[in-house]
C-alpha positions as CSV (number, residue, x, y, z in Angstrom):
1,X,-117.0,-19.7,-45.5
2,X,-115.7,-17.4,-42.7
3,X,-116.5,-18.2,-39.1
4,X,-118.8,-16.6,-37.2
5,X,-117.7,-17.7,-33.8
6,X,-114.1,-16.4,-33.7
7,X,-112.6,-15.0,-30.4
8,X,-108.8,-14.4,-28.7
9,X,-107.8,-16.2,-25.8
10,X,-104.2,-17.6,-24.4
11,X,-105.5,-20.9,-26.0
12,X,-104.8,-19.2,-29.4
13,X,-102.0,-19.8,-32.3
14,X,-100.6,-16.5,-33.3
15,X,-97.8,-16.1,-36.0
16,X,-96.0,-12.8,-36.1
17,X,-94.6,-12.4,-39.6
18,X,-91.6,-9.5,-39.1
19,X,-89.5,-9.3,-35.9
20,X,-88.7,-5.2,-35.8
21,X,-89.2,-3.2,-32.7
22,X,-93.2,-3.8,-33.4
23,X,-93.0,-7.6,-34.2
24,X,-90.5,-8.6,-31.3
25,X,-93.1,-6.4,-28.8
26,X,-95.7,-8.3,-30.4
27,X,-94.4,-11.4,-29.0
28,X,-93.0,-10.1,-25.9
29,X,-95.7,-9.4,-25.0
30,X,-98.0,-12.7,-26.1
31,X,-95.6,-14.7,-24.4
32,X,-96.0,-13.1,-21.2
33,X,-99.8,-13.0,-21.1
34,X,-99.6,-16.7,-21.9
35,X,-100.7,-16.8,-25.3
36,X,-100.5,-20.9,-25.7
37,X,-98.5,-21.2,-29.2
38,X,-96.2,-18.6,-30.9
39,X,-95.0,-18.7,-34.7
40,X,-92.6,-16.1,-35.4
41,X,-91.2,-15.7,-39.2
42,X,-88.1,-13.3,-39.8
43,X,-85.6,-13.2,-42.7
44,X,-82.9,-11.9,-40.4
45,X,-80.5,-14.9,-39.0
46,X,-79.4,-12.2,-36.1
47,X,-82.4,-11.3,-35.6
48,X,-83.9,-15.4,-35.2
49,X,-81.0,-15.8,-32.9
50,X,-82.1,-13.2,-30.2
51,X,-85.5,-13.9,-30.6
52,X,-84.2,-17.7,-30.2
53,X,-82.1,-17.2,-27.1
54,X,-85.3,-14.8,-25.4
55,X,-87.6,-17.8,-25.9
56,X,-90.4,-15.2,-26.8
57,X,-92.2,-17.9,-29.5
58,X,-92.4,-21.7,-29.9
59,X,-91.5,-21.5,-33.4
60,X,-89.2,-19.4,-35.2
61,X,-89.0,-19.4,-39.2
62,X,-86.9,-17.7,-41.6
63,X,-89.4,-18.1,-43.9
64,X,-93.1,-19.2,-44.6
65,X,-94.0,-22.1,-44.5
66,X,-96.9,-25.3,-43.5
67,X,-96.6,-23.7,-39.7
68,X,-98.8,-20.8,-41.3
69,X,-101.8,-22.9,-41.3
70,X,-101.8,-23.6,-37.8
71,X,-102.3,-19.8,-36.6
72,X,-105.8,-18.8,-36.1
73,X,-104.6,-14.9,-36.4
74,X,-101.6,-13.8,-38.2
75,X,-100.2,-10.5,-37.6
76,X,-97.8,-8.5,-39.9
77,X,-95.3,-6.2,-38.6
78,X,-93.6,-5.4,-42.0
79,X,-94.1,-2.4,-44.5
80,X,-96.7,-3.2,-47.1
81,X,-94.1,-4.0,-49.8
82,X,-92.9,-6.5,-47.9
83,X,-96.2,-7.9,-46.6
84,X,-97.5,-8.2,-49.9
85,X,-94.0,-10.2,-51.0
86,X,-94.8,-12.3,-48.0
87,X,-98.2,-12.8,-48.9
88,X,-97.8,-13.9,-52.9
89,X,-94.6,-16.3,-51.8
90,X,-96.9,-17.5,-48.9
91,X,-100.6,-17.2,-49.4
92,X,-100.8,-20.9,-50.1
93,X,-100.2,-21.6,-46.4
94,X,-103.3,-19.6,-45.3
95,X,-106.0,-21.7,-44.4
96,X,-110.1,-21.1,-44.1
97,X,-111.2,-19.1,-41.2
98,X,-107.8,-17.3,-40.4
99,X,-107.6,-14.0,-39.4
100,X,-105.0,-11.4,-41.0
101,X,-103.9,-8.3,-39.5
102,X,-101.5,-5.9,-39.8
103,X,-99.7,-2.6,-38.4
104,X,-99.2,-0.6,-41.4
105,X,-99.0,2.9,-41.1
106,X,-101.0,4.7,-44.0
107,X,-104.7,2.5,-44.6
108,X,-105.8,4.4,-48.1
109,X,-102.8,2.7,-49.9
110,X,-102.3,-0.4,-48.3
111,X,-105.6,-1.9,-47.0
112,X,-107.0,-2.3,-50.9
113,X,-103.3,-3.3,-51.9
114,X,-103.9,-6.3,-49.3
115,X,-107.0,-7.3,-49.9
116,X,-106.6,-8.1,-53.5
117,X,-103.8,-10.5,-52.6
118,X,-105.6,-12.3,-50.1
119,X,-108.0,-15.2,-50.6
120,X,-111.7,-15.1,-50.0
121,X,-111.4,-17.8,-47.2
122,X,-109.6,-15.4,-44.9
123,X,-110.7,-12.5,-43.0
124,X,-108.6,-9.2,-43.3
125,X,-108.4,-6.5,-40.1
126,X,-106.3,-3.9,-40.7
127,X,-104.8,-2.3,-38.0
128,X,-102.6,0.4,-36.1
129,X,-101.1,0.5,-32.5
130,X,-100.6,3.9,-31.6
131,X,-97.1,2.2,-29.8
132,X,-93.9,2.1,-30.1
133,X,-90.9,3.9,-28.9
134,X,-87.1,5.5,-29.8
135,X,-85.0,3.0,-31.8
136,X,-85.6,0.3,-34.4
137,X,-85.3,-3.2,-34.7
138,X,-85.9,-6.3,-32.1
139,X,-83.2,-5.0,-30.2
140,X,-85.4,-2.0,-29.1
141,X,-88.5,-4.1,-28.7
142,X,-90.1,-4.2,-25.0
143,X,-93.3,-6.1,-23.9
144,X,-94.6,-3.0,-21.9
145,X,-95.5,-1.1,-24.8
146,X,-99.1,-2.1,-25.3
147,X,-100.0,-0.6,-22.3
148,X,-102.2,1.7,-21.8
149,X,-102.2,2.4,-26.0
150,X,-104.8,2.7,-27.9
151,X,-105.4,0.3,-30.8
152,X,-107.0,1.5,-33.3
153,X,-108.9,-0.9,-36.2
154,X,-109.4,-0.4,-40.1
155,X,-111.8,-3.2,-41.1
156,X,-112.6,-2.9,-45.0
157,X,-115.9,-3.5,-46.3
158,X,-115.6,-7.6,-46.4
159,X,-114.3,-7.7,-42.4
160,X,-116.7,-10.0,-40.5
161,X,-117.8,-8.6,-37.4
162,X,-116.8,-11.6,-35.3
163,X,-113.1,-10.6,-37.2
164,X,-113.3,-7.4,-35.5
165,X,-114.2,-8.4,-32.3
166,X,-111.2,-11.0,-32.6
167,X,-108.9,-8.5,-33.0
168,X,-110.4,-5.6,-30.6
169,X,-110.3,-9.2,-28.1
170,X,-106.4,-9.3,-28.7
171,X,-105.8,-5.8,-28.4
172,X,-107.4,-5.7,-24.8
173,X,-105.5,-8.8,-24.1
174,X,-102.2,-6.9,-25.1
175,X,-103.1,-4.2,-22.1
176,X,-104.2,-1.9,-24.6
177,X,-107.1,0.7,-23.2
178,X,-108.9,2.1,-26.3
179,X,-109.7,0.3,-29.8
180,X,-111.3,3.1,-31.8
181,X,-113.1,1.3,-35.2
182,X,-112.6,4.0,-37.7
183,X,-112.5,4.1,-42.3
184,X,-109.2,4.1,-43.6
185,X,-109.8,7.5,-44.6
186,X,-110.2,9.1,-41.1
187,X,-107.7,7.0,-39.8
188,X,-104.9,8.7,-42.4
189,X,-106.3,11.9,-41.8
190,X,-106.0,11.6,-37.9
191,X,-102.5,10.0,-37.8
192,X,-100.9,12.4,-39.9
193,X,-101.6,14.9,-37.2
194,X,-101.0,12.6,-34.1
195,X,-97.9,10.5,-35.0
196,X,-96.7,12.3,-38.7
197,X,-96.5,15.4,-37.2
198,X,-95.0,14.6,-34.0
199,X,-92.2,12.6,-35.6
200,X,-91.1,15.5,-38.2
201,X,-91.0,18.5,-35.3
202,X,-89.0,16.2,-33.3
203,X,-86.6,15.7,-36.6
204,X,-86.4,19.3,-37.4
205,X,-85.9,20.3,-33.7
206,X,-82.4,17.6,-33.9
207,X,-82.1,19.3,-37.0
208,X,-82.1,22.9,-36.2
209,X,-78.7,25.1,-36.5
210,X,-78.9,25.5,-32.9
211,X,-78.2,21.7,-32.7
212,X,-74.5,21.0,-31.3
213,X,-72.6,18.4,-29.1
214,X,-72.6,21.4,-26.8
215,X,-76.3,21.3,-26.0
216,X,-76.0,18.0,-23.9
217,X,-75.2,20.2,-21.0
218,X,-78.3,21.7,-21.5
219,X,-80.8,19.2,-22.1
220,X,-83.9,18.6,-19.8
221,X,-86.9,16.6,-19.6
222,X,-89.0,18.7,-22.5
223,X,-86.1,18.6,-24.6
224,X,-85.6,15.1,-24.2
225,X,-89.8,14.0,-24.4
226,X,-89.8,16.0,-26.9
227,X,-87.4,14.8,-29.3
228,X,-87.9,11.3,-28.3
229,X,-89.2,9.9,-32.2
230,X,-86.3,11.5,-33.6
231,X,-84.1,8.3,-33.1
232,X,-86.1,7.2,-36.3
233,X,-86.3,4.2,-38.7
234,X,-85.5,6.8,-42.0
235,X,-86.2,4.2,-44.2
236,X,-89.8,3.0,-43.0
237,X,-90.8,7.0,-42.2
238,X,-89.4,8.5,-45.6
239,X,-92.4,5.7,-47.0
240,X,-95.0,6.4,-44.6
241,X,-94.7,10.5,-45.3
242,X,-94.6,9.9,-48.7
243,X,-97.8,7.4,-49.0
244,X,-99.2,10.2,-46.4
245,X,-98.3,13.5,-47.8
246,X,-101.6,15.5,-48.7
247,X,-102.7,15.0,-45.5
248,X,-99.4,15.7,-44.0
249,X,-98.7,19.0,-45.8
250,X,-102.1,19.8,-44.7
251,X,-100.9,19.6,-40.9
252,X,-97.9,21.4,-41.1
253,X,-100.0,24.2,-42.8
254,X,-101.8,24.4,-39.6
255,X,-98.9,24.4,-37.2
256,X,-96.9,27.0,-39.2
257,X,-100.2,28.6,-39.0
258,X,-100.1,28.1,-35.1
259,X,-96.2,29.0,-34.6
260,X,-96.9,32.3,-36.2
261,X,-99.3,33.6,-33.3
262,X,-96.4,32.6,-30.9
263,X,-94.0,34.7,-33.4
264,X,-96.6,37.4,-33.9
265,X,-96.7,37.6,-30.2
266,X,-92.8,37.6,-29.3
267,X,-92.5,40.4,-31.9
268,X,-95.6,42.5,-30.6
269,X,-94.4,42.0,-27.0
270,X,-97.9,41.3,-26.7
271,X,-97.9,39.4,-23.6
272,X,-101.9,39.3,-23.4
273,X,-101.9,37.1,-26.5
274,X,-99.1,34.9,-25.5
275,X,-100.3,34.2,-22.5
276,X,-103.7,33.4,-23.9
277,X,-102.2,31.0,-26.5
278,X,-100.4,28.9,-24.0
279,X,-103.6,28.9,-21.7
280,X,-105.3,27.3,-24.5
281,X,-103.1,25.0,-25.4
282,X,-102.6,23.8,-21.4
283,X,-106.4,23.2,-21.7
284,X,-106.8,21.9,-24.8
285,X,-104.0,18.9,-23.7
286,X,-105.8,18.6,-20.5
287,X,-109.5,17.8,-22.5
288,X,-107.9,15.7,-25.2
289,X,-105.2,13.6,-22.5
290,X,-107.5,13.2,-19.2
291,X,-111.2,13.7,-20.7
292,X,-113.6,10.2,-20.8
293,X,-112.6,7.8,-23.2
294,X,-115.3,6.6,-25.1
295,X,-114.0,3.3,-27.3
C-alpha cells in the first residue's frame, strides 16, 4: 500500500542512480542543503573516485544493491535504456512506499516504458529539470544549477498525490522556483520547442560554413550565450531528437517559417517589417521571461 504521508526534508535518504553532469549536480547540491544521507550508484570507477574524493554522498556504489532499500526517494539520472537495465537487475532492492523519479527527456516513450517495470509497491514521478549547462559528465556538474530552474513533473495516472507533493517538496528544496504539473504529452510538445530547438540552432550555428578558428577574434557575448548547448552530449541528444522527432520537425517548420520574414525583409529592404519583427520578438521575450509565474 502506498503512503499517504510522504514529504522531503534534510532528514531524507536519497539515492542518485547515474553520476553525469545531472546526477553529480544532483548530489552537489543535496549535500549542501543538508540532505541527512546520500546513496550514489555509478558504473564508472573514475567517476566513483571524484565523486569519492568531493565527499558529495555517504555512500557510493558501483552497482545496486541492499543500500537501495534504505532511500525513501530514488532519483535516476540515466537515459531510459539504461534506467530500465538498472531497474530489471535492481528492482528487487526497492522496498514499499519508495518514491522513483527520474530526468528523462522525452515522457511519451519512457514514462509507460517505466512503469511496467516497476512494482505496484512503489510510487513513480516522472520528471524534468529544465537545468543543466555546457559539457557532459560529473566533471561538468555544479550544485548551483537548480537555482532559479523550473522543475517540471510528469505524474502518470497511478502517482499518488502525496508522491507529487514529495517531489515538488524536493524540487523547492533544490532552489528550484517553478514546478509546473503537466501530461507527458504537453510536456514533449513544449520541450521540443524550449530545450530541442534551442540545442539544434546552437549546433547548426557551430556548424555553419562561416564557422572557422578565425572567428574567435570575433566572438561576443550573443555569440557565445547563444551557442552555449552546442558543447553537447551527441550520444544522449541524437536519442532524445529521435524519441522526439514529430514534435520536433514540427518546430523547426515554424522557425524556418519565422527566419523567412527576417529573409523576406533583408531582401525587400523593407525596414518597416524588420523593425516590426524584432519589436515583437523584444516583447514577446520580455512577457514570457519577466511576466508572473503562476506554478
Amino acid at each position: 500500500m502506498k503512503q499517504e504521508t510522504l514529504t522531503f526534508s534534510a532528514d531524507c535518504t536519497v539515492c542518485i542512480v547515474g553520476l553525469g553532469l545531472m546526477g553529480g549536480s544532483f548530489a552537489k547540491r543535496f549535500k549542501q542543503i543538508g540532505v541527512k544521507r546520500i546513496i550514489a550508484i555509478d558504473t564508472d570507477e573514475a567517476v566513483l573516485n571524484m565523486a569519492s574524493a568531493d565527499g558529495v554522498a555517504d555512500e557510493i556504489l558501483s552497482t545496486g544493491t541492499a543500500a537501495l532499500a534504505e532511500a525513501q526517494i530514488i532519483l535516476f539520472c540515466l537515459p531510459l535504456a539504461a534506467t530500465a537495465r538498472f531497474i530489471v537487475e535492481n528492482g528487487k532492492f526497492f522496498v514499499p512506499g519508495q518514491v522513483i523519479t527520474d530526468i528523462i527527456g522525452i515522457k511519451q516513450d519512457s514514462v509507460e516504458d517505466v512503469s511496467n517495470l516497476l512494482p505496484d509497491y512503489v510510487d513513480y514521478v516522472p520528471a524534468h529539470p529544465m537545468a543543466g549547462r555546457e559539457g557532459r559528465g560529473y566533471a561538468m556538474s555544479r550544485a548551483e544549477i537548480f537555482e532559479g530552474a523550473n522543475y517540471i513533473i510528469v505524474p502518470t495516472a497511478n502517482s499518488s498525490t502525496a508522491a507529487v507533493r514529495m517531489v515538488k517538496a524536493m524540487a523547492v528544496a533544490l532552489g528550484c522556483s517553478a514546478v509546473p504539473v503537466v501530461t507527458a504529452a504537453e510536456h514533449d510538445r513544449r520541450i521540443a520547442y524550449t530545450s530541442f530547438l534551442p540545442h539544434i540552432l546552437a549546433t547548426s550555428l557551430v556548424n555553419s560554413h562561416s564557422m572557422n578558428a578565425e572567428m574567435k577574434y570575433f566572438i561576443a557575448g550573443g555569440f557565445r550565450d547563444t551557442t552555449r548547448v552546442a558543447d553537447i552530449n551527441a550520444a544522449l541528444w541524437t536519442c532524445l531528437l529521435l524519441s522526439g522527432r514529430e514534435s520536433v520537425l514540427t518546430e523547426i517548420k515554424h522557425f524556418k517559417a519565422a527566419l523567412a520574414k527576417v529573409e523576406a525583409a533583408l531582401e525587400r529592404e523593407d525596414g518597416t517589417a524588420l523593425e516590426r519583427f524584432l519589436t515583437e520578438a523584444a516583447k514577446r521575450r520580455r512577457d514570457v521571461m519577466h511576466g508572473k509565474r503562476t506554478c
